[in-house]
C-alpha positions in Angstrom: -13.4 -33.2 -6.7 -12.1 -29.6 -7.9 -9.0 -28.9 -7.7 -7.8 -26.2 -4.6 -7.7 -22.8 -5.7 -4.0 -21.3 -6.4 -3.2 -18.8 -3.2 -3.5 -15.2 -4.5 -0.3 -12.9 -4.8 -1.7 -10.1 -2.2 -5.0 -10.1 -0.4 -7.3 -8.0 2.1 -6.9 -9.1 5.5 -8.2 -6.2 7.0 -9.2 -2.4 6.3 -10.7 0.4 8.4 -10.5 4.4 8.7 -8.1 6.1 10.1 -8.9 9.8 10.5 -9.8 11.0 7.0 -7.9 8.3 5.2 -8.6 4.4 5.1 -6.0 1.6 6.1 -5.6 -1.7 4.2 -3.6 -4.5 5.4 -2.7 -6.8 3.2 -1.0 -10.2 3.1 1.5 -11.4 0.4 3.2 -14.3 0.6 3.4 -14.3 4.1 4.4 -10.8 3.9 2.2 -8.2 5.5 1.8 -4.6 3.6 -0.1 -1.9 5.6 -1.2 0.7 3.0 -3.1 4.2 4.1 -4.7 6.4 1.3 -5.8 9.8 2.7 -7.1 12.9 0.5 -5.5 15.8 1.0 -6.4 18.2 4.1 -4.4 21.5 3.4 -4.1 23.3 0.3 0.1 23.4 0.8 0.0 19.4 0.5 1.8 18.2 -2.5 -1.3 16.5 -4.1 -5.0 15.5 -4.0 -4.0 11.9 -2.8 -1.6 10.6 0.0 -0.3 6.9 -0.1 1.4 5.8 2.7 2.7 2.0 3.0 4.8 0.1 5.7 5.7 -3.3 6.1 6.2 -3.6 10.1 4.1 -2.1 12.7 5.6 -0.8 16.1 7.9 1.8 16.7 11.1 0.8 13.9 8.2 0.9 10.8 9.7 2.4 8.4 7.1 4.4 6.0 7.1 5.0 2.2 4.8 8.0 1.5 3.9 9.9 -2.1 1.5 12.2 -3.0 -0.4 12.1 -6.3 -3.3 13.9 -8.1 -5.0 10.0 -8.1 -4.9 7.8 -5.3 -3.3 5.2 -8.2 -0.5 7.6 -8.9 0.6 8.2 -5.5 0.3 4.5 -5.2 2.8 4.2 -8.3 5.4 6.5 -6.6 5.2 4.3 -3.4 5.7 1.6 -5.4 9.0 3.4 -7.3 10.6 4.7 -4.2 9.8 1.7 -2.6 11.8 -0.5 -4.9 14.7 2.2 -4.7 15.0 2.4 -1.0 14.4 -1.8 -0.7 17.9 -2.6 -0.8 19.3 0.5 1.9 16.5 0.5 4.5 16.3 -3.1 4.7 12.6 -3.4 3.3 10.7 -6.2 2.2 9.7 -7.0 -1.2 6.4 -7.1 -2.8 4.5 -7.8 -6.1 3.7 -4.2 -6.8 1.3 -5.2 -9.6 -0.5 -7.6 -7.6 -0.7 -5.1 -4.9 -2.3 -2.7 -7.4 -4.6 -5.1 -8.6 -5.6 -5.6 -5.5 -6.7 -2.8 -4.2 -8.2 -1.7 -7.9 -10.5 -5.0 -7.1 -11.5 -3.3 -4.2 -11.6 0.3 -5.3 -9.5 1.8 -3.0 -7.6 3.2 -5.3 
């Protein structure tokens, strides 16, 4: 018999357009991570790539939002200003690496 397979850090549950962007949910450690990457749509944005990530849904989410000349770096800056704002806005914490990787597998960003 083979032994169960270890529980990844972050996973897909669930991704779908939203506009011009795309949404990905993702799970991680019981934690859900909602993560939007839209191109830019006006020339006085501050980037070619928006990355957009909350942790609750409803009315009190609380959104982290970069831009970036790759999706990956605007997904870097999240992840910075993220941990920097953790502690204040009450937010919850998450495997940043395993987050990348995750969406990398996927090629979202």
């Amino acid at each position: 018999m083979k032994p169960p397979k270890p529980e990844p850090p972050c996973k897909v549950t669930m991704q779908y357009r939203r506009g011009a962007g795309k949404v990905f949910e993702l799970e991680s450690f019981g934690k859900m991570l909602d993560v939007c990457v839209t191109p830019r749509q006006e020339w006085e944005n501050g980037g070619e790539w928006r990355v957009a990530a909350q942790d609750r849904r409803g009315g009190d989410a609380i959104v982290i939002s970069e831009w970036g000349a790759t999706r990956s770096e605007a997904l870097e800056k999240v992840s910075r200003a993220w941990a920097e704002h953790a502690t204040e806005r009450n937010l919850s914490t998450f495997d940043w690496i395993a987050v990348t990787s995750t969406l990398l597998a996927i090629r979202a960003i």
